[in-house]
C-alpha positions as a Markdown table, in Angstrom:
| # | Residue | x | y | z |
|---|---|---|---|---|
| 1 | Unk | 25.0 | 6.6 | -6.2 |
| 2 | Unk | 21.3 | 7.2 | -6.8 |
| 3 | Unk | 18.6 | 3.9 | -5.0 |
| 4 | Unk | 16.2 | 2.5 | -6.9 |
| 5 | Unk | 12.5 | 1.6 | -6.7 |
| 6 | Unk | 11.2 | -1.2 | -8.6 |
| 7 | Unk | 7.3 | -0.2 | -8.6 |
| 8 | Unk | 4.5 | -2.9 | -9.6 |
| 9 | Unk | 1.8 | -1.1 | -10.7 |
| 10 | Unk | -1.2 | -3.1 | -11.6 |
| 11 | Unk | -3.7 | -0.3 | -13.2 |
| 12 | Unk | -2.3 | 3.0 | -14.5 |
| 13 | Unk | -4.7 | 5.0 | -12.7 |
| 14 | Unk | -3.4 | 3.4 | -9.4 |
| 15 | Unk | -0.4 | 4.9 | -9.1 |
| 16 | Unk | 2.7 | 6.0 | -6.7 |
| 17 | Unk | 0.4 | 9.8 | -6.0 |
| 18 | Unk | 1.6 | 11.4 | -3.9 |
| 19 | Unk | 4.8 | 9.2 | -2.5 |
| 20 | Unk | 6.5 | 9.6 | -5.6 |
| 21 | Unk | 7.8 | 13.2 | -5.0 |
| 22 | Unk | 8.6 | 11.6 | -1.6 |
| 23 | Unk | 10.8 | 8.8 | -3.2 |
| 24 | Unk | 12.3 | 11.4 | -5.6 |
| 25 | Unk | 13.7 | 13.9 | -2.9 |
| 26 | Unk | 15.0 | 10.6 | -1.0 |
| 27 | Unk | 17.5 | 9.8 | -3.8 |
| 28 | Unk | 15.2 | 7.0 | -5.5 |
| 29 | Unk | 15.0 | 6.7 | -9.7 |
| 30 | Unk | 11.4 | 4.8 | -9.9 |
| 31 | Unk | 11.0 | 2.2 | -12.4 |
| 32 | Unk | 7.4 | 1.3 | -12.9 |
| 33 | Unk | 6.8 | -2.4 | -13.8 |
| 34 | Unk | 2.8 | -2.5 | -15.2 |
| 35 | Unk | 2.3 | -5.9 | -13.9 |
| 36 | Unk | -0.7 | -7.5 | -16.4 |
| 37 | Unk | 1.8 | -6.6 | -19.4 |
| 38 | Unk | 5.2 | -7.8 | -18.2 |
| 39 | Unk | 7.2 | -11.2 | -17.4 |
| 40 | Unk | 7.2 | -10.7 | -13.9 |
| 41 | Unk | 8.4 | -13.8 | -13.1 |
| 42 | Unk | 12.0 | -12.7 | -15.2 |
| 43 | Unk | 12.3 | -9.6 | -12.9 |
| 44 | Unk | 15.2 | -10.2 | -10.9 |
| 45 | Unk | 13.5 | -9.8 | -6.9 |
| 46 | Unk | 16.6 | -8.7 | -5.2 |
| 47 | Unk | 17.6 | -5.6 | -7.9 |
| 48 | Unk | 16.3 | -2.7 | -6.8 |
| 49 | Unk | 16.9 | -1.3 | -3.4 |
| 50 | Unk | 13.1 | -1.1 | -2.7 |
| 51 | Unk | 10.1 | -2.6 | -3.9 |
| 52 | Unk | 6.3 | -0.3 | -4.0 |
| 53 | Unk | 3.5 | -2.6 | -4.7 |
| 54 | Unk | 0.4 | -0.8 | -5.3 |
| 55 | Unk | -3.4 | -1.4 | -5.5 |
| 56 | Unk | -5.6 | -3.2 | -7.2 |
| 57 | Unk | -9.1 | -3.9 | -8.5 |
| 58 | Unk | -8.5 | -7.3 | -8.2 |
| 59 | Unk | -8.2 | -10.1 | -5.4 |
| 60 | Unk | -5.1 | -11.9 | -4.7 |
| 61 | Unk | -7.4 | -15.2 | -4.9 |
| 62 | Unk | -8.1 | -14.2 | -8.4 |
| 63 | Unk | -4.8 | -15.2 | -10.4 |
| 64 | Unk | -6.9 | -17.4 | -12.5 |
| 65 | Unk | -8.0 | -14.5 | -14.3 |
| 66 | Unk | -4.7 | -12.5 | -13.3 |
| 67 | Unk | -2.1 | -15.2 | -13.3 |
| 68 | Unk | 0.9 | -12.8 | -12.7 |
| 69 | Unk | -0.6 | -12.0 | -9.0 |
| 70 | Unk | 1.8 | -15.7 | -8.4 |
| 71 | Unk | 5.0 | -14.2 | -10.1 |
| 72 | Unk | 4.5 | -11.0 | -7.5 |
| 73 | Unk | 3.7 | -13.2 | -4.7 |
| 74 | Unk | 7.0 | -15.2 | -5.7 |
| 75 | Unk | 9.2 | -12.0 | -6.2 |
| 76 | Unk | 8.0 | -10.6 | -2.9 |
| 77 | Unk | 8.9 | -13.8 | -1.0 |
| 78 | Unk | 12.0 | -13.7 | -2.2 |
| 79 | Unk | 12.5 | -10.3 | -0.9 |
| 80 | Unk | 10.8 | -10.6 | 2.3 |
| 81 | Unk | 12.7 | -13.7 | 2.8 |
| 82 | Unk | 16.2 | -11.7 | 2.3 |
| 83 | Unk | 15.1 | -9.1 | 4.3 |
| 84 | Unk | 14.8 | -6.1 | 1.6 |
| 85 | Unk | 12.7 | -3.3 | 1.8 |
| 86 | Unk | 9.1 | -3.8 | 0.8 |
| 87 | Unk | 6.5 | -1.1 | 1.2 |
| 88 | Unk | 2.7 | -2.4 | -0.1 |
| 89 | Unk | -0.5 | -0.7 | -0.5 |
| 90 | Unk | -3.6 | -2.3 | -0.2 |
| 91 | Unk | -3.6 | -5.2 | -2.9 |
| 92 | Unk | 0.3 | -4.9 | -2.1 |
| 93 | Unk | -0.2 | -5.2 | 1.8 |
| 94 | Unk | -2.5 | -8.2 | 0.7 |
| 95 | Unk | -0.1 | -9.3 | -1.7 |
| 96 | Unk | 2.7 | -9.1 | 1.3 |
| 97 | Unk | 0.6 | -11.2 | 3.3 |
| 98 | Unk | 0.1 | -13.5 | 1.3 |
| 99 | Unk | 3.6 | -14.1 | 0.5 |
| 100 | Unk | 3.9 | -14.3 | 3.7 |
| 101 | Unk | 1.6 | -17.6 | 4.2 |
| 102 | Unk | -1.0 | -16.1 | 5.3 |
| 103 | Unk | -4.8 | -16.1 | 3.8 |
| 104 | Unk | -6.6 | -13.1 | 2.1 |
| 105 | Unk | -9.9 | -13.1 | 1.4 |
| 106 | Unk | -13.7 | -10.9 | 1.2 |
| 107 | Unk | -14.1 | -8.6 | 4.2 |
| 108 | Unk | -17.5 | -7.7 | 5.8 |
| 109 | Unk | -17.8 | -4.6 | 4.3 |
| 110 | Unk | -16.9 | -2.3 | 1.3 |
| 111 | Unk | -15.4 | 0.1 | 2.8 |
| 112 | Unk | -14.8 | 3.2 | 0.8 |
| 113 | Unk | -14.4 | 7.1 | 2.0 |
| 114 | Unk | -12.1 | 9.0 | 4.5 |
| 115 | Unk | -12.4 | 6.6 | 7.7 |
| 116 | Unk | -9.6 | 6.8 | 10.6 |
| 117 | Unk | -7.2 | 4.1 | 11.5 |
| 118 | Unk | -6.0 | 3.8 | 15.1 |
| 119 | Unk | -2.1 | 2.5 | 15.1 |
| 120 | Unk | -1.6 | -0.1 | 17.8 |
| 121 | Unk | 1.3 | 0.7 | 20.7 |
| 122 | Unk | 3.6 | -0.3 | 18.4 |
| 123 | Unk | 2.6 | 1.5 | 15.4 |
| 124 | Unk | 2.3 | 4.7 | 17.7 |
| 125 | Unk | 6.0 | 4.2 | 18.1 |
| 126 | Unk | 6.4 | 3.8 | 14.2 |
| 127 | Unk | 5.8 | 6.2 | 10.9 |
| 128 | Unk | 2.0 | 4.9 | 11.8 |
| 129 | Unk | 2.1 | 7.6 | 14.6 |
| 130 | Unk | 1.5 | 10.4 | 11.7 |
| 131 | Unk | -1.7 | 8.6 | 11.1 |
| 132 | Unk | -3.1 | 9.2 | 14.4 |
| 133 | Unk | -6.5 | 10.8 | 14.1 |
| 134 | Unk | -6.2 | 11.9 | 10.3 |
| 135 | Unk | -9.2 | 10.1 | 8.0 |
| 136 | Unk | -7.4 | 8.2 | 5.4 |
| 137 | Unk | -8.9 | 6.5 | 2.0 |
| 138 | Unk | -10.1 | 3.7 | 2.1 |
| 139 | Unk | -11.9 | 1.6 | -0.7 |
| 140 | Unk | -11.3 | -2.1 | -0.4 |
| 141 | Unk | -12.9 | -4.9 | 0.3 |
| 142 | Unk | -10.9 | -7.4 | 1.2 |
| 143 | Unk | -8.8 | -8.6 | 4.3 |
| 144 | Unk | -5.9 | -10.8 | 5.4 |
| 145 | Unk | -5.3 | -12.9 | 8.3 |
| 146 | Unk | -2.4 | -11.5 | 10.1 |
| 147 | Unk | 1.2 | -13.3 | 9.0 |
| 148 | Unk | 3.2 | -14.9 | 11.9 |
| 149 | Unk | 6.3 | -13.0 | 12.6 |
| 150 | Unk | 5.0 | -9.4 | 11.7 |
| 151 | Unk | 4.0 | -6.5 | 13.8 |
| 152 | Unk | 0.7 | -5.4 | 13.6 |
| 153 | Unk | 0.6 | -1.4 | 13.1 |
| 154 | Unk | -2.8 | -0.6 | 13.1 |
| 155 | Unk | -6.8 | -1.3 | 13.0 |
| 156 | Unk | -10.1 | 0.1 | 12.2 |
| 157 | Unk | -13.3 | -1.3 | 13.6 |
| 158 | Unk | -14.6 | -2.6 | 10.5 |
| 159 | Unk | -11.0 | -4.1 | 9.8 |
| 160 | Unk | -8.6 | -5.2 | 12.6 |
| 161 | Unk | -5.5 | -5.1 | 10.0 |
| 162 | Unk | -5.0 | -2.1 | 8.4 |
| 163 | Unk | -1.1 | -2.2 | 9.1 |
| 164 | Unk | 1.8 | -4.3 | 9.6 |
| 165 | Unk | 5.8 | -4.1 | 9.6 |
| 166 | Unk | 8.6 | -6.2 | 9.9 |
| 167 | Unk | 11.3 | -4.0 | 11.7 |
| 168 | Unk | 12.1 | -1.3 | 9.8 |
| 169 | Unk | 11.9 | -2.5 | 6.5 |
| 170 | Unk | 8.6 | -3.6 | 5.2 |
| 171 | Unk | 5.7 | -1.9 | 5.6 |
| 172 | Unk | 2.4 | -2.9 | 4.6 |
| 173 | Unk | -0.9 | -0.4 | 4.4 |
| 174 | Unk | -4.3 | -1.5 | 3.7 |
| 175 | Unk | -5.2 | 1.8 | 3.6 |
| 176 | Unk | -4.2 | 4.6 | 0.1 |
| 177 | Unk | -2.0 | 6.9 | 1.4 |
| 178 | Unk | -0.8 | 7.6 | -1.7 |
| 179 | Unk | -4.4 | 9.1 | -2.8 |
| 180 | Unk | -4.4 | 12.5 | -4.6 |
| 181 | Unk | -7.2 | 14.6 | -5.6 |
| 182 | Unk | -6.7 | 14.1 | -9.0 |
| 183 | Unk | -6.7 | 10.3 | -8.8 |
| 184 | Unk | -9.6 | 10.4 | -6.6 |
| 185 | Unk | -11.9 | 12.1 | -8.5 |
| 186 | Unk | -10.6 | 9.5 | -11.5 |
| 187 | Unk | -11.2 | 6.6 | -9.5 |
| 188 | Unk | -15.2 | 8.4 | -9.0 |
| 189 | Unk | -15.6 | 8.8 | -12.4 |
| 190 | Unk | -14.6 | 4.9 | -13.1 |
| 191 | Unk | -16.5 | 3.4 | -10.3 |
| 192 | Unk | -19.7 | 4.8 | -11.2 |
| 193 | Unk | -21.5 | 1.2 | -11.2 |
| 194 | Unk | -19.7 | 0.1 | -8.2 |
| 195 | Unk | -20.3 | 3.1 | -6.0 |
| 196 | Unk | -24.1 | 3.1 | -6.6 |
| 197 | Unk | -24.2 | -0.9 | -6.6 |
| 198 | Unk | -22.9 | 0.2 | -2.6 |
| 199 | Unk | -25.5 | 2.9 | -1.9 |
| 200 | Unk | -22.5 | 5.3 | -1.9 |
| 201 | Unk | -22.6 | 9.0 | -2.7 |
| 202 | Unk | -20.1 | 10.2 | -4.8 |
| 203 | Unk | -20.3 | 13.7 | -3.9 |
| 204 | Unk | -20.4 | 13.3 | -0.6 |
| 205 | Unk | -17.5 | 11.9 | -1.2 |
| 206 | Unk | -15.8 | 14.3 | -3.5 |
| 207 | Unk | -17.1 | 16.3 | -0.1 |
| 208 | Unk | -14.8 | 13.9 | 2.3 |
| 209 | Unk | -12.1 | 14.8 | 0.1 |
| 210 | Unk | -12.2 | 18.5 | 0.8 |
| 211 | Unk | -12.4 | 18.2 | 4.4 |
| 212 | Unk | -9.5 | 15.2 | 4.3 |
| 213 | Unk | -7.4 | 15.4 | 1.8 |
| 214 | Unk | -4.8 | 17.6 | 2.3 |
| 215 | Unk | -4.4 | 17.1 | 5.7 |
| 216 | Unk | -4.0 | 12.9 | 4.6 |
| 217 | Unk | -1.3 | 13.9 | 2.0 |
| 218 | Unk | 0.3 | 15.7 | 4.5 |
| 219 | Unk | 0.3 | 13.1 | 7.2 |
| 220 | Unk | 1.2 | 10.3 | 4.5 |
| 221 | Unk | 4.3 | 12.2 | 3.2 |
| 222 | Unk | 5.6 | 12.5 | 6.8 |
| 223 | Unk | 5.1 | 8.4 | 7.6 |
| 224 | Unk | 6.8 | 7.5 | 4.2 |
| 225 | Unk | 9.6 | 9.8 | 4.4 |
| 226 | Unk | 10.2 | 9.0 | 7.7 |
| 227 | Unk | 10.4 | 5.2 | 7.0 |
| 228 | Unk | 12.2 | 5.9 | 4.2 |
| 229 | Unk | 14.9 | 7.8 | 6.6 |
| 230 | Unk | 14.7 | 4.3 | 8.1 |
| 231 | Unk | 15.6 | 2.5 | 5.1 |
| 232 | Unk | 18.5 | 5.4 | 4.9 |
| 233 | Unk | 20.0 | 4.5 | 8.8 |
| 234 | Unk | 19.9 | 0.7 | 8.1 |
| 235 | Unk | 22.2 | 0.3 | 5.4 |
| 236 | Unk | 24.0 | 3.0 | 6.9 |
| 237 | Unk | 24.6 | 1.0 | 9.8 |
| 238 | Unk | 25.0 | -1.9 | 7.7 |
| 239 | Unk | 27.2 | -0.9 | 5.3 |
């Protein structure tokens, strides 16, 4: 029988990238939910064999202007509390943490460009290792307070949470490891404002991204398929 993957997409230019060929060869049908248009609250949490939740624009502190950020924090705390594979992105891994109890709130910095992570001891034992040393994209600026009962993966110096797991079934990345050329250079061309407002160069980073990306992709397909072989072992040893 073929998995699925319930997907909560928030913009349609912030999409699964590259992990959804990744999903695909791993048996998963993806069902994209496009959060600001749906009744996410009548989406049944414990359905699909894995949830995705992508990035955002937005802050998780901002569901007054995006109320169905609280129906996603409710689905996903249902999950997490059963104990079913969640895998978050950046407004997802603030998403998760929140869910979680913890707080999320404005970083120091903006940080956007190709900028390393360093996984922790235990993320160098974890799908994290393939991020050792590989500049990754960033382009957040928000942060989370780490939630009790997770393991924290990795760090940057700018943020000290750029990673956390529970076992080997939820996975949270601040980081965009699903980031592919093409959506890069569309996420340039829309943050125009936002990219000068910071002082940032947008060719130098269209520059980042031919020194980085591939080797990125690579790395990222090789810590999601790997944690989705450990998705794979668990119910096999469950079942």
């Amino acid at each position: 029988m073929s998995k699925t993957a319930l997907v909560l997409r928030h913009h349609e230019s912030i999409h699964l990238g590259n992990l959804e060929p990744v999903l695909r060869e791993h048996g998963y049908e993806v069902h994209i939910v496009d959060t600001p248009h749906a009744d996410v609250a009548a989406v049944d949490p414990a359905k699909a064999d894995l949830v995705v939740v992508l990035g955002g624009n937005m802050g998780v502190y901002e569901h007054a202007d995006h109320p169905y950020l609280l129906d996603e924090i409710v689905l996903l705390k249902a999950r997490l509390d059963a104990r079913q594979p969640v895998f978050g992105v950046c407004l997802g891994a603030q998403l998760m943490a929140r869910s979680l109890g913890s707080e999320v709130y404005r970083g120091p910095s903006n940080e956007i460009g190709y900028r390393t992570v360093e996984p922790t001891e235990d993320g160098a034992a974890s799908p994290l290792r393939h991020m050792t040393g590989v500049p990754v994209m960033q382009w957040h600026n928000d942060t989370f307070d780490l939630p009790p009962g997770v393991t924290r993966l990795a760090g940057s110096p700018q943020y000290g949470n750029e990673a956390f797991g529970i076992d080997e079934w939820a996975l949270a990345v601040q980081f965009h490891p699903e980031m592919t050329p093409e959506m890069h250079e569309a996420w340039l061309q829309a943050s125009a404002d936002e990219l000068m407002a910071e002082g940032v160069d947008a060719d130098e980073l269209r520059r980042e991204r031919e020194r980085y990306s591939a080797g990125m992709q690579e790395a990222s397909r090789r810590l999601f398929g790997e944690w989705l072989d450990g998705l794979e072992n668990r119910a096999a040893s469950s079942g």
